[in-house]
N, C-alpha and C positions, 0 to 999 in steps of 0.2 A: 415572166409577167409582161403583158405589154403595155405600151406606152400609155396606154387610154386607163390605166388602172390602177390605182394609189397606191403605197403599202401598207394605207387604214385597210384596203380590198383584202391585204390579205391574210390578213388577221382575224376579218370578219371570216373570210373563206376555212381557216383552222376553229374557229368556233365552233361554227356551221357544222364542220366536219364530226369532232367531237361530239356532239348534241342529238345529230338524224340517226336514228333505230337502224337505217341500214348500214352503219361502220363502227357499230358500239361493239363488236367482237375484235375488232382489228387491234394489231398491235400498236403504240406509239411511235413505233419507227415504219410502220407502215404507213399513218396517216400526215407522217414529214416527208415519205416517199413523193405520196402524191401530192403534198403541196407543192414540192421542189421541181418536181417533172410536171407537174397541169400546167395551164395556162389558166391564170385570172383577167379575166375579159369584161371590159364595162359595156353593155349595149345600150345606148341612146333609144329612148321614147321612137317606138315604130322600126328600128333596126332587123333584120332577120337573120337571125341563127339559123335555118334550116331550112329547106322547099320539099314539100313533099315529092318522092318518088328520086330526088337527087342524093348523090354518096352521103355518107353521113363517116367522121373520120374521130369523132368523140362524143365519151358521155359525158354528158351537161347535168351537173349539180347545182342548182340555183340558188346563188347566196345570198343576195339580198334584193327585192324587188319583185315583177308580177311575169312571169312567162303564157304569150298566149299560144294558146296549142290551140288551129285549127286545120279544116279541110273545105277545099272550096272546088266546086264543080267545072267544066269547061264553060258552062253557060252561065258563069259566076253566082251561085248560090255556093252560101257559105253557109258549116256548120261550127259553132265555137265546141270542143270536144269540153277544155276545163283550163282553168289559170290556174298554173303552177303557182304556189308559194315555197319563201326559203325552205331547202329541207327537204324538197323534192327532186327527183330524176325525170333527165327527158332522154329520148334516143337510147332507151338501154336495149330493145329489139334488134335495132341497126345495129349497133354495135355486135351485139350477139351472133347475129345471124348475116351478116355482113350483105345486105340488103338495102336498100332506099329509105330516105326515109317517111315515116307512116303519114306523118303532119306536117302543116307547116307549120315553125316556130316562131313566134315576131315579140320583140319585146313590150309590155304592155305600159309601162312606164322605164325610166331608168334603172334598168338592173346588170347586177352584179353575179356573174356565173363561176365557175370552176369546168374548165374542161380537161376532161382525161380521155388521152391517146387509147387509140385500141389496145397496142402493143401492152401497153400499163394496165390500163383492165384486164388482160388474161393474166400477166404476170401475178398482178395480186389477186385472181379468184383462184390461183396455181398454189400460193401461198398461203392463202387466207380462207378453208373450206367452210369460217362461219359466216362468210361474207358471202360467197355463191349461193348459199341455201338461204341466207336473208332477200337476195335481186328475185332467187326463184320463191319464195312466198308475196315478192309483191307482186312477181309477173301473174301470179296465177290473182290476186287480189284486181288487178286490174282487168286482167278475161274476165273473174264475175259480176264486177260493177260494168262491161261493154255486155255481156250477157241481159244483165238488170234493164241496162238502160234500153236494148231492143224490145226487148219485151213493153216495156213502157211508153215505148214509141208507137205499139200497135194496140193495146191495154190500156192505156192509162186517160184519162179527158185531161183534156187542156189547161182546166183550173189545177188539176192536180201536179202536172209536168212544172206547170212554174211553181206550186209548190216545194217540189223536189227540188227543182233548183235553187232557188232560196234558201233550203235548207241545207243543202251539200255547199255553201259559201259561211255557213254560218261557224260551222267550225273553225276553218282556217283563217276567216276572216274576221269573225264575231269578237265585235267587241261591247261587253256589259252596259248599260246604261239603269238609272233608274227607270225609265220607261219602256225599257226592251231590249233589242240587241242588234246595236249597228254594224252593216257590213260595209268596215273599210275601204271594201275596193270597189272603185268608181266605175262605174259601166255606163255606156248610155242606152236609150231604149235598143237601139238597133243592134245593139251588144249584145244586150239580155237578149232579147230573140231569135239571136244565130245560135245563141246557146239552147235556147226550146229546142229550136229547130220551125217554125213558125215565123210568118209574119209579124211586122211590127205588129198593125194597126191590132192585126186580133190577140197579142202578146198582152198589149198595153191597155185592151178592153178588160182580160182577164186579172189585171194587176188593179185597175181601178178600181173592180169591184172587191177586191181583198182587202184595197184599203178604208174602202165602205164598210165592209165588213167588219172594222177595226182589228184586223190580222197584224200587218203593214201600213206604212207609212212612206209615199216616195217624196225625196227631195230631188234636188238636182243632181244626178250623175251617181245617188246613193240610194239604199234602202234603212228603213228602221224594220227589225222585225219587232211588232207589241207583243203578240201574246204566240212563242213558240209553238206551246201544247196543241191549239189551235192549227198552225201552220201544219204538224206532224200529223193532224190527225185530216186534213186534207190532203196532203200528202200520200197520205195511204190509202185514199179512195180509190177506185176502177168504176 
């Protein structure tokens, strides 16, 4: 454990552990292995875990807090790929394929990770063959939503992409309201629209009028969604 990292960190980090779909087959003394041998690491608001294209020497489990996964151009256009929440993997390719790695990582607020050595990752996918066929149904879940999303890049109008995105937050983010469903994680416009992939100006034209629309609701640095059904069935326009 390092210095920067409580031992609240890492209690949360065996919760975590217990609770995420991909370690629910392992055994209990496997998931003390990897407390024991990770590192729990706190990264500070804007911190970088990872640069794209450089070695990558662990996979990163995100225990508490927002992981931003992007990729930025030499001529500095950036795209936001997606904010990891607790519960998720990052760097599981690198690690696998012992390669660069894909994105950059930066922490989006103060969060709380678990890293695991390579060497630990093969040992327990050596040991553990329900744990390997869990990493390979998410790898392949993520080529279909990077599949989805080109398509939609060349397919989809504009109204409907920030649709989408809206609603791929509202899961992991969404939290109930009597008037809709707000999404806890704070972005600001320039955020939301590396995420499009899009300009502000014309992001933040298409969100205006959704909230004319009575879809959504922007406040500062958050979204209200009003009426989902709505949002889903723009969404799925072309």
């Amino acid at each position: 454990m390092t210095e920067s990292a409580r031992p609240s960190h890492r209690a949360l980090a065996s919760a975590v552990l217990k609770r995420v779909s991909w370690f629910s087959t392992c055994k209990p003394e496997t998931l003390e292995t990897l407390l024991d041998e990770g590192q729990v690491r706190l990264l500070r608001r804007g911190e970088v875990l990872t640069r794209r294209g450089e070695p990558v020497e662990h996979l990163c489990l995100i225990v508490d807090g927002v992981l931003e996964v992007s990729a930025t151009t030499p001529t500095g256009k950036r795209h936001v790929a997606r904010y990891l929440e607790p519960g998720q993997l990052m760097n599981l390719i690198p690690v696998l394929d012992e390669q660069g790695a894909i994105h950059d990582a930066v922490a989006h607020e103060d969060t709380v990770v678990l890293l695991l050595g390579k060497a630990l990752v093969q040992r327990t996918l050596a040991s553990e063959p329900e744990l390997a066929l869990a990493l390979m149904r998410l790898l392949c879940l993520r080529s279909r939503l990077t599949y989805l999303n080109l398509a939609e890049s060349s397919l989809a109008t504009l109204r409907a992409r920030c649709a989408r995105t809206l609603l791929h937050m509202v899961d992991p983010y969404g939290m109930p309201r009597t008037d809709g469903v707000s999404i806890s994680l704070k972005l600001s416009q320039d955020e939301f629209a590396d995420m499009v992939g899009r300009s502000r100006p014309i992001v933040n034209k298409e969100l205006k009028q959704l909230e004319r629309d009575g879809v959504i609701r922007i406040t500062y640095s958050h979204f209200l969604v009003l009426d989902v059904t709505a949002l889903s069935a723009i969404a799925a326009e072309m």
